[in-house]
C-alpha positions in Angstrom: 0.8 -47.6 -22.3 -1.4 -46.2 -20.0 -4.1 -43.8 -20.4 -4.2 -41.5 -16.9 -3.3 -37.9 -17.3 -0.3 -36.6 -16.2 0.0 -33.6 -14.0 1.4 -31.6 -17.0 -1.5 -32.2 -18.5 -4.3 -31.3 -16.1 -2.0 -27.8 -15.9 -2.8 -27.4 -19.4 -5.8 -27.7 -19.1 -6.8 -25.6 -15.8 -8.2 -22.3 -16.5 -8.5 -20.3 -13.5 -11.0 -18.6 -12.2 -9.4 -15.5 -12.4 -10.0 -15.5 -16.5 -13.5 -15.8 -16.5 -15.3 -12.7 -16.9 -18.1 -13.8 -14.0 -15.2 -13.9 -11.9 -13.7 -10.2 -12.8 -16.0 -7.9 -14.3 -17.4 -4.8 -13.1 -20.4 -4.8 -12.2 -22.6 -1.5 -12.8 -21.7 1.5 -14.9 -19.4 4.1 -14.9 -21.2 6.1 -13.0 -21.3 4.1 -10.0 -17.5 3.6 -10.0 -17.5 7.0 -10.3 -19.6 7.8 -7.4 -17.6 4.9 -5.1 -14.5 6.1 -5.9 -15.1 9.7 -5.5 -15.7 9.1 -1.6 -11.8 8.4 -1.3 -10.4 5.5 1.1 -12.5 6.7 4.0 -12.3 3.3 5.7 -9.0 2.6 5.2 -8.3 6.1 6.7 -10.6 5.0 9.2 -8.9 1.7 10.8 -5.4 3.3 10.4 -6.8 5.8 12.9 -7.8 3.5 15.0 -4.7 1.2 15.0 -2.8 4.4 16.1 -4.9 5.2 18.9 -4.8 1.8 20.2 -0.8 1.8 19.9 -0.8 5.1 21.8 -3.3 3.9 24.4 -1.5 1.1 24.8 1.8 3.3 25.2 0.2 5.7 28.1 -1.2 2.8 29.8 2.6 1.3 30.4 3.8 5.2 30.7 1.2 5.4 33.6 1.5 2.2 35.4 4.7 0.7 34.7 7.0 3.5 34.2 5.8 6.5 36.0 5.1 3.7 39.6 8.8 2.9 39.3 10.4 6.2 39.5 13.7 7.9 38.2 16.6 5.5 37.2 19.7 5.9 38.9 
């Protein structure tokens, strides 16, 4: 018989990371989750915004010099 483990049982015996409590817990108090979260999504908000205006930038750039050079259709 031989005595190397078996994948089945090095899964049994993996913890993850994710379980240890290093890994997960909050750091600080209440209060300071309080104060971070009270300030909303303001960065998120932030590069939305700025995704749009570069998709609409990008749109007058081709309405300007693409379509607008090459006149009416037809």
């Amino acid at each position: 018989m031989s005595t190397e483990t078996t994948t089945t049982d090095r899964l049994a015996q993996h913890v993850s990371a994710a379980f240890r409590p290093e890994n997960v817990a909050q750091h600080g108090s209440a209060e300071d989750l309080a104060r971070v979260v009270v300030g909303g999504p303001r960065g998120a908000v932030a590069v939305a915004g700025l995704a749009v205006a570069v998709l609409l930038a990008i749109w007058f750039g081709f309405y300007l010099f693409v379509f607008l050079p090459r006149g009416a259709v037809g």
